[in-house]
N, C-alpha and C positions, 0 to 999 in steps of 0.2 A: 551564460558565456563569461560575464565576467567576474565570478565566481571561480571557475575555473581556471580563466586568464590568470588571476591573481597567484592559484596554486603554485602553477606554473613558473610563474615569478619568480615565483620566493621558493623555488623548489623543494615546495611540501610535498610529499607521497598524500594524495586523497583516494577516498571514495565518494563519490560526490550521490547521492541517492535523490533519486527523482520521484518525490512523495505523490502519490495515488490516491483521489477520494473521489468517491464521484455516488453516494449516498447516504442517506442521514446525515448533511451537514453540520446542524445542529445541533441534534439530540439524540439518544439512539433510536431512534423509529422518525417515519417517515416525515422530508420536509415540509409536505402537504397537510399530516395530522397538527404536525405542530404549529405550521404558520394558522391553522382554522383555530386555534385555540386562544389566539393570540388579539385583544382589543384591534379595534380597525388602522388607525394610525400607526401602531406600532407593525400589525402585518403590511400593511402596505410599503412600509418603510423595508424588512428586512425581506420582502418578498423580491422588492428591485434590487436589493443588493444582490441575493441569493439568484436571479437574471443575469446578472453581469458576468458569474462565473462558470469558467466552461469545463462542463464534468461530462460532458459525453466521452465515451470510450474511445472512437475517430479520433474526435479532437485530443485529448491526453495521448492518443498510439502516434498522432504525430508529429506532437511536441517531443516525446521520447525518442521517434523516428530521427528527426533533425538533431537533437543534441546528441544521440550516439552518431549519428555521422562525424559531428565537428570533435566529438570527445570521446569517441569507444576505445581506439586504441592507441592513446600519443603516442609519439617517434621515442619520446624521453623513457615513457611506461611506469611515468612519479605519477598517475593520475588517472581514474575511470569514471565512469558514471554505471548505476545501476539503479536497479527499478524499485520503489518502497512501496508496495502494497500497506498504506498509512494502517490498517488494521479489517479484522472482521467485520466489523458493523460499521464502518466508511465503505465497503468495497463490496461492488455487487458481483455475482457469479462470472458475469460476462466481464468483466474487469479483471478479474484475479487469472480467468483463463488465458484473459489475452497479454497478460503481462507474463504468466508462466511461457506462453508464445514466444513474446519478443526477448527474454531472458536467453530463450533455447536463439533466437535466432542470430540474438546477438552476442553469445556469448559472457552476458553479463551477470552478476551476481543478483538476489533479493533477499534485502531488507525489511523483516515485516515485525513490528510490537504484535504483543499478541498476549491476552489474557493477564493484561496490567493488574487490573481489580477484581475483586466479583462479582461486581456488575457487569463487567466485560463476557464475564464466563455465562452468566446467566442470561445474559443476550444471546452468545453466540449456544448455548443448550435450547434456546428457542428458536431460533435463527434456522439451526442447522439439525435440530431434532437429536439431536446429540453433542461431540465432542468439536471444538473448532479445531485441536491438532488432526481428528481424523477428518474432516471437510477439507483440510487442505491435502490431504493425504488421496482422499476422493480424487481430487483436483488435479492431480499428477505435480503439486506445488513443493514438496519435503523431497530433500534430498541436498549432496552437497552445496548446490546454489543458492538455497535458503538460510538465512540466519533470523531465527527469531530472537527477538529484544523483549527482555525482560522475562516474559511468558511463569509469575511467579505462582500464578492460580493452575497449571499445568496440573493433572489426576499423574496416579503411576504410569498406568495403563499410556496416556498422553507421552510422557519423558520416554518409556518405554519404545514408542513408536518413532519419534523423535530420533533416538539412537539407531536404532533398526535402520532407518532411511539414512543416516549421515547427515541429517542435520546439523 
């Protein structure tokens, strides 16, 4: 909120994107593998932290719930919020659906990085047994609402689909 307030203010035109993680915090594979790998002290320590923060799908839909009510459509229209699916291998199946959900329902845009590196890519070719443009393509996620950031490891076949949908 006051983040926004601020835009406001100062009447800057935002998009304000309401970033999305809710797996593999840490590392790209799961928080479980990684906190077992991890000396005693040091897991216990990063285990509470990683307690503290709320990545359930509920809890994120209704964090997003309340901040598009106070900011989906100012009276001014200098200012939105929209949903950032933070990436592939942060976001699980049931997260990415529900945000393509709340986008359709809110009329709002998504922002999602996507195949930064190629360790990114070669996560999400394991991940998704193939392409991550096509899993979100799966997903009913590509289309004018989406804008992918960066996405420089993208295949032909990937930019290809990409344009086809209006991404």
């Amino acid at each position: 909120d006051a983040i926004m307030r601020a835009y406001a203010e100062i009447g800057m035109r935002a998009s304000f994107s309401f970033m999305w993680r809710d797996r593999n915090r840490i590392v790209y594979g799961a928080d479980e593998t990684f906190l077992a790998s991890l000396p005693s002290p040091l897991r216990e320590q990063l285990a509470a932290i990683l307690a503290t923060a709320q990545t359930l799908v509920e809890t994120l839909t209704e964090h997003f719930e309340a901040l598009a009510e106070r900011w989906g459509q100012p009276a001014d229209g200098m200012s939105r919020v929209q949903l950032a699916p933070s990436n592939l291998q942060w976001c699980t199946r049931e997260s990415l659906i529900a945000q393509r959900d709340l986008a359709q329902r809110h009329d709002v845009g998504l922002h999602m990085h996507l195949l930064e590196t190629p360790y990114q890519r070669r996560f999400a070719e394991m991940d998704t047994d193939g392409s991550a443009v096509r899993h979100l393509a799966d997903l009913g996620l590509l289309g004018p609402r989406m804008t992918i950031g960066h996405g420089i490891w993208c295949s032909d076949a990937d930019i290809a689909l990409l344009a086809e949908s209006g991404t």
